[in-house]
C-alpha positions as CSV (number, residue, x, y, z in Angstrom):
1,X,0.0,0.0,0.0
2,X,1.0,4.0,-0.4
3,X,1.8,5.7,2.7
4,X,2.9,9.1,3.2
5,X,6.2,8.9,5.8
6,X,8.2,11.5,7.7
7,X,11.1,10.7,8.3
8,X,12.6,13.2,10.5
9,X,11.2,16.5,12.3
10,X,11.0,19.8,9.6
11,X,8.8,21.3,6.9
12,X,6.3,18.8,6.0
13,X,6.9,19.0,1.9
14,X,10.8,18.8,3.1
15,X,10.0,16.0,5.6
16,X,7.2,13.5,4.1
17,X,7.9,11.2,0.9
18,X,5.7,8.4,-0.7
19,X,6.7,5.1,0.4
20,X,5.7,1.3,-0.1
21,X,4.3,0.1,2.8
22,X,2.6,-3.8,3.4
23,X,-0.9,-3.9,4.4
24,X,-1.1,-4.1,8.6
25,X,-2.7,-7.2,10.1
26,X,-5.2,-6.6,12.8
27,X,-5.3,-8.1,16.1
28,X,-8.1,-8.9,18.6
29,X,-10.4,-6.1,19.1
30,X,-8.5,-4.2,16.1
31,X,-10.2,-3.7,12.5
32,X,-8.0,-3.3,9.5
33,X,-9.7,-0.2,7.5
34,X,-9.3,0.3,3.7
35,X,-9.3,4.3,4.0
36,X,-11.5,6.5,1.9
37,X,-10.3,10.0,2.8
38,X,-8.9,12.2,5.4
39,X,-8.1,15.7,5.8
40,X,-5.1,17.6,6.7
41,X,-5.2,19.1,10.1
42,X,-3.0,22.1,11.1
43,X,-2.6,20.0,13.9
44,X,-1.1,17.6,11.3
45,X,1.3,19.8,10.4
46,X,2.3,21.1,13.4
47,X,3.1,17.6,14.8
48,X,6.0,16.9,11.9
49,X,7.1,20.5,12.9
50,X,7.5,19.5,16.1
51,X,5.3,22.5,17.3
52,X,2.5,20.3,19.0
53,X,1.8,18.6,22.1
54,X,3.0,14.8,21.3
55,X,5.7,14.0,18.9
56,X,5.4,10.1,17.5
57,X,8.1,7.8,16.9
58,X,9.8,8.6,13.7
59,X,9.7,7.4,10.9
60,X,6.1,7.9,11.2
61,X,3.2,7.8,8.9
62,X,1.5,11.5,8.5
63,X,-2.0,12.7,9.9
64,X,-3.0,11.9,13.5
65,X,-6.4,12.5,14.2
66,X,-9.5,11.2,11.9
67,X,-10.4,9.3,8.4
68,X,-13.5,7.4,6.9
69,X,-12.9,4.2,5.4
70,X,-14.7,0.7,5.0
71,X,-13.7,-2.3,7.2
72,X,-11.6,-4.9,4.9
73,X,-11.0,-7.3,7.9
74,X,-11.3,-8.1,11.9
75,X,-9.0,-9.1,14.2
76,X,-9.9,-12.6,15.6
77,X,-12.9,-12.7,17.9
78,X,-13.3,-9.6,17.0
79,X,-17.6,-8.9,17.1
80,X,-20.0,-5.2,17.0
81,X,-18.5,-4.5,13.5
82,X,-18.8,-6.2,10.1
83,X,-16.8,-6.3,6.9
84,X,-17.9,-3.7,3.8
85,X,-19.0,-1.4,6.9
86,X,-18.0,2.5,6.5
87,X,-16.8,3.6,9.9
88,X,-15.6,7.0,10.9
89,X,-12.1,6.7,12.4
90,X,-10.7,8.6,15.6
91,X,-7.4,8.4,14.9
92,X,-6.6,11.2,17.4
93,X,-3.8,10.1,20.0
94,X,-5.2,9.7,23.5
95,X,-2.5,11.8,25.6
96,X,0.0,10.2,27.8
97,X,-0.6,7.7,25.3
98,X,-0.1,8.7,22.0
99,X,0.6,5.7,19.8
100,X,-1.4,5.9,17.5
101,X,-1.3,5.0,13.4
102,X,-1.0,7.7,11.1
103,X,-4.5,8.3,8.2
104,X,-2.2,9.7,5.4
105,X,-2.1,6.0,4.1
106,X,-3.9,3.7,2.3
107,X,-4.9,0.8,5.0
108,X,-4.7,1.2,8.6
109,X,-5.4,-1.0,11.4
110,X,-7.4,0.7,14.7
111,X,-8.9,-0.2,17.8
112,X,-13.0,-1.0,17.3
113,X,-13.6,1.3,19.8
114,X,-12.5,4.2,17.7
115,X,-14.7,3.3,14.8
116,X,-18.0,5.0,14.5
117,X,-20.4,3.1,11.4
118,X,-21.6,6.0,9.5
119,X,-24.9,6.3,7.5
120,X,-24.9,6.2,3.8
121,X,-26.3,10.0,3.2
122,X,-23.4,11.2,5.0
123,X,-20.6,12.1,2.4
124,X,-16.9,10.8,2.4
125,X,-16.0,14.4,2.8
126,X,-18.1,14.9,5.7
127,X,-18.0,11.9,7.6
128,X,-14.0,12.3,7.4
129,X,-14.0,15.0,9.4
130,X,-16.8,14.1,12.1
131,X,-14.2,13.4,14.9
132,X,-11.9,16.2,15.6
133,X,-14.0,19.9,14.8
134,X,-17.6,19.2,15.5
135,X,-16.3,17.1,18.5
136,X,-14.6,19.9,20.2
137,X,-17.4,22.2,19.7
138,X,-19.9,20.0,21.5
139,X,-17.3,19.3,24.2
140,X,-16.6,22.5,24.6
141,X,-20.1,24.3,24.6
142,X,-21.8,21.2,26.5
143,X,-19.4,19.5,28.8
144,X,-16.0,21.6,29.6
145,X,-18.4,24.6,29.9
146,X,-21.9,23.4,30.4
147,X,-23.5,26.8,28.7
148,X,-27.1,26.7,29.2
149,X,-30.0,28.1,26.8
150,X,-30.1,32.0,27.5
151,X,-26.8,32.1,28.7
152,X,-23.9,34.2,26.6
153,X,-20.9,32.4,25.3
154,X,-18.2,34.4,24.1
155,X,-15.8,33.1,21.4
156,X,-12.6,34.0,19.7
157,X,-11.7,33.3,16.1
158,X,-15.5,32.8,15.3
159,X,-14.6,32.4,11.7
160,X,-12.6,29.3,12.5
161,X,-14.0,25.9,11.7
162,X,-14.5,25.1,15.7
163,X,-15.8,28.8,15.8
164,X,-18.3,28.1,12.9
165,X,-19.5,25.1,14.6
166,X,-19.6,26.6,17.7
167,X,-22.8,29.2,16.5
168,X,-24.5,26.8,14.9
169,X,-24.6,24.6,18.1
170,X,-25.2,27.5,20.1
171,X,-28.6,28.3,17.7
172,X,-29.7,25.0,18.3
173,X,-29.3,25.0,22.1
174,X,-30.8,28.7,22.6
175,X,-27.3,30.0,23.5
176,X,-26.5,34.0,22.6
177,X,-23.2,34.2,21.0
178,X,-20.6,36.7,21.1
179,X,-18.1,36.3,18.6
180,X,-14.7,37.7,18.0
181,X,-13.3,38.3,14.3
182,X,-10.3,40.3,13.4
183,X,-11.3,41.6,10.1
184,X,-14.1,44.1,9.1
185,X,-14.9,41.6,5.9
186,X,-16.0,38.8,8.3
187,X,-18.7,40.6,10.6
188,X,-21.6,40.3,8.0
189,X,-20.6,36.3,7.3
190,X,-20.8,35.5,11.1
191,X,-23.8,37.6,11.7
192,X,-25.6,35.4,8.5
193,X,-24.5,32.7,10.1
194,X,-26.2,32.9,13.4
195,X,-24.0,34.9,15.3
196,X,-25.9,36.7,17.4
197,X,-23.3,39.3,18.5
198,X,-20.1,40.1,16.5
199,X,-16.7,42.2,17.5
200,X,-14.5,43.0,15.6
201,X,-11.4,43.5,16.8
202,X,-9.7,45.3,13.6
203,X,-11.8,48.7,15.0
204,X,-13.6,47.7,18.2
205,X,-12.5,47.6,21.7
206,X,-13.1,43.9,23.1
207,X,-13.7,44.8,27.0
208,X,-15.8,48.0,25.7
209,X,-18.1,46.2,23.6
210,X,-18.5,43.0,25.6
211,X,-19.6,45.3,28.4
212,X,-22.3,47.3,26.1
213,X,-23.8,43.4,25.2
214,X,-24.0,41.5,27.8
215,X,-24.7,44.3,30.3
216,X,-24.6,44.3,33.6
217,X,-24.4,40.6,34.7
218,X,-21.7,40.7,31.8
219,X,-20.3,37.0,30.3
220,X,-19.6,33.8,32.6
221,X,-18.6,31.5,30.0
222,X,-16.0,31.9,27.1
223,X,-14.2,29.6,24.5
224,X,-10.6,31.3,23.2
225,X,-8.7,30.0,20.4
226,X,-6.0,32.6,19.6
227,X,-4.2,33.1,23.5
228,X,-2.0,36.8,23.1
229,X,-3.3,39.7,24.1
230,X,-6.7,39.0,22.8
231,X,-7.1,35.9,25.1
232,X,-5.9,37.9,28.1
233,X,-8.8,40.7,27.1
234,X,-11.4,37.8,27.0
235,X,-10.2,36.5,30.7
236,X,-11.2,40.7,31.3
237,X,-14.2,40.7,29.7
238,X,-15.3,37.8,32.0
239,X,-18.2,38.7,34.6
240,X,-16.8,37.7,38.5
241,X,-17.0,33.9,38.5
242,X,-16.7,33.5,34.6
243,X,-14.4,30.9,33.1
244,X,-12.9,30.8,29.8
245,X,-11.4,27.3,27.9
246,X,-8.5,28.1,26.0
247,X,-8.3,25.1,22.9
248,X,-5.7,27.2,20.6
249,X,-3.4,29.6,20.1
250,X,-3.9,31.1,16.5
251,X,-2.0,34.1,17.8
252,X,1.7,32.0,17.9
253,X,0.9,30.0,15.0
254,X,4.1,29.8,13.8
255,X,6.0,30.8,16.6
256,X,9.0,28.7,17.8
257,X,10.1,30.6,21.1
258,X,8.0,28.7,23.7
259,X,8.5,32.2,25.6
260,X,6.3,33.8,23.0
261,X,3.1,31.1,23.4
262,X,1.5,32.8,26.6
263,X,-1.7,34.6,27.6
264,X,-0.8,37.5,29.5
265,X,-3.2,37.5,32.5
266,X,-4.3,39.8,34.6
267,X,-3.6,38.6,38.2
268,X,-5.9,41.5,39.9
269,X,-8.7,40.1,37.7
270,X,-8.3,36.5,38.1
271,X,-7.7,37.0,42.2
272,X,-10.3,39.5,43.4
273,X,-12.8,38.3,40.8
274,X,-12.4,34.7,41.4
275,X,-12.2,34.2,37.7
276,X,-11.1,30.5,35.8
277,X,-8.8,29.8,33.0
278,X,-8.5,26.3,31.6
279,X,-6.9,24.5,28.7
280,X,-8.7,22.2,26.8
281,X,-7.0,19.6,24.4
282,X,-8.7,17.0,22.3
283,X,-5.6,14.4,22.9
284,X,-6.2,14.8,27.1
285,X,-9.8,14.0,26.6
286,X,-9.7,10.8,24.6
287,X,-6.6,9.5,27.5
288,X,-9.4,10.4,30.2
289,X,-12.7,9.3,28.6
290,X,-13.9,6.3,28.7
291,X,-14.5,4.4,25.2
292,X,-17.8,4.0,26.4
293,X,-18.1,7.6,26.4
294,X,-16.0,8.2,23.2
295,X,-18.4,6.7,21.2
296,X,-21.4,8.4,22.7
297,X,-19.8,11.7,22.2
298,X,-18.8,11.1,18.3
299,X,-22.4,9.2,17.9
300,X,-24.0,12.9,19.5
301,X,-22.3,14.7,16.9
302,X,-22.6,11.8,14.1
303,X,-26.6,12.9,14.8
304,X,-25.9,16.7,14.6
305,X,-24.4,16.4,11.8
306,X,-27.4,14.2,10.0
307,X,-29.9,16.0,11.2
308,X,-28.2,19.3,9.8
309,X,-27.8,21.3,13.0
310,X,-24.1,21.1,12.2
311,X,-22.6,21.8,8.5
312,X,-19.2,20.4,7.6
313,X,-18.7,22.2,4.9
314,X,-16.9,20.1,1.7
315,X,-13.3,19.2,1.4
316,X,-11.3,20.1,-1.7
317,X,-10.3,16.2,-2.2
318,X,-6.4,15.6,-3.4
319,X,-4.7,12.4,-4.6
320,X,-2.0,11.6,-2.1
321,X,0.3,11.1,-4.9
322,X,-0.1,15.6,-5.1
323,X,0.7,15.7,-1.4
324,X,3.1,19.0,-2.0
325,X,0.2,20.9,-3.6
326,X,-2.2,19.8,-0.8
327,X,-0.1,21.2,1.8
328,X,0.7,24.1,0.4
329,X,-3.3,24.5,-0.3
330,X,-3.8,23.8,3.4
331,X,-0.9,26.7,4.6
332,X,-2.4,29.5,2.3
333,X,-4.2,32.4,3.7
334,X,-8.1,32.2,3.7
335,X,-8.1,28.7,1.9
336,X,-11.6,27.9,2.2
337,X,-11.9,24.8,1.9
338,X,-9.8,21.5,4.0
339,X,-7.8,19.7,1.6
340,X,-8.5,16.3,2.0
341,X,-6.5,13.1,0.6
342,X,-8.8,11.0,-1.0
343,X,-8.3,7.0,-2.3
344,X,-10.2,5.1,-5.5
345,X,-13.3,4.9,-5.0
346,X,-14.4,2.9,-7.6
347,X,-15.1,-0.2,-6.1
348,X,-17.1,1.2,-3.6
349,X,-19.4,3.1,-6.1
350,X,-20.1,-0.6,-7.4
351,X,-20.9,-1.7,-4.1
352,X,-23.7,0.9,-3.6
């Protein structure tokens, strides 16, 4: 099978090259998975740059966190699953444990407890990215946070895929958004959206602003993806009481000096207000949670997601073969679209 390797730590197009690999065996309790297609993460890059919070054995095989594929063949004794059947994979690497094998291949082998059977009207392109995006937005509206209906949630980089996700889960449960852009040209997109309050922080003041829309009980509960300045201003924003989840850092992206990647907190605010900051990271929650409760997470959003309260929107699919082109798709400003590697097809069309 074709398997796209990195072999040491760098730029990925520097890093990864096509390679011959055979076809895994699964063992009991495992399924061996003839992949369909699965996108590229910045997470995905970041881990061959050495940038995230896990690094894997090298060589390894690229992308660590989800793919769709059909099931080719069980492990022995292995029952709850059956051959031909299209699973969602959650390839994501359960933190302190983070072995895990890599989607950018062709046939994988994972643990049946990872695999989630997908219905036929969901799309390869959708059901490929079930496990990582809408999964942190439900965790991180409905569990880290528990916002209930009425309450505001304020969000940073609402134009992000989480942050997307995030409104349209926040419609659905009767939660008032606030959302944070950084450009002028995104307001009108979030507001159309759902967003039920926008800032923009290109010409608006973010502790000004917050105060004039939530009032005087102000916000208790916030989601920050971009730390910096802005994340510190969020912790600010925050009513007495309030706690924020931090799940990114968009404002270090490529930053190297770990002395850079901090939110500069107010210690006045956090002590005499009795305020809460907390990190949330997709990896820490599948090395806690139970697979029990995995799979009842991913089958809540699987339902989300077929019912249409979530939209994922569609991948622009590459052959892995035009890896370089793919990545350099999935590093250019305002890209739109997730590139997605994508695999032949054909005998599955003849199937269905």
């Amino acid at each position: 099978m074709r398997a796209l390797v990195a072999g040491a730590v760098g730029e990925p197009n520097d890093v990864l090259r096509l390679e011959s690999r055979p076809v895994p065996t699964p063992e009991t309790g495992q399924a061996l998975i003839r992949v369909k297609a699965t996108p590229i993460h910045a997470s995905d890059l970041h881990v061959l740059r050495g940038r995230y919070g896990f690094s894997p054995e090298l060589p390894a095989v690229g992308g660590h966190m989800e793919c769709v594929g059909r099931i080719e063949a069980l492990g022995p004794g292995t029952e709850g699953l059956k051959i031909g059947e299209r699973v969602v994979v959650a390839a994501v690497p359960a933190v302190p444990d983070p072995h895990v094998a890599g989607t950018w291949q062709e046939y994988l082998v994972a643990a049946t407890h990872r695999l989630l059977p997908v219905p036929g009207q969901l799309s390869d392109s959708s059901a490929c990215q079930l496990a990582v995006n809408p999964l942190t937005a439900l965790l991180l509206v409905a569990r880290e946070l528990d916002v209930q209906p009425g309450e505001w949630l304020l969000q940073t980089a609402a134009g992000s895929t989480v942050g997307r996700l995030v409104i349209q889960l926040a419609r659905h449960l009767g939660i008032r958004t606030i959302n944070v852009v950084r450009r002028r040209s995104a307001v009108d997109e979030i507001k159309a959206l759902g967003g039920d309050e926008v800032i923009c922080t290109e010409d608006e003041d973010l502790l000004q602003r917050v105060t004039e829309i939530a009032g005087p009980a102000g916000v208790r509960k916030a989601i920050d993806c971009v730390a910096g300045p802005v994340g510190a201003q969020v912790s600010q924003a925050l009513a007495p009481g309030g706690e924020v989840a931090v799940y990114g850092a968009l404002s270090t992206h490529r930053q190297t000096d770990p002395a850079a990647l901090t939110v500069p907190l107010s210690a006045r605010s956090l002590i005499y207000e009795a305020k809460v900051v907390r990190g949330f990271w997709l990896n820490r929650w599948f090395g806690t949670a139970s697979p029990a409760d995995v799979l009842d997470a991913l089958s809540v959003v699987r339902t989300l997601v077929t019912d249409g309260v979530l939209t994922i929107p569609p991948g622009r699919p590459f052959p892995l073969e035009r890896f370089t082109e793919a990545i350099s798709f999935a590093e250019a400003p305002a890209h739109g679209a997730k590139p997605l590697f994508v695999f032949d097809n054909d005998r599955d069309e003849d199937e269905e």
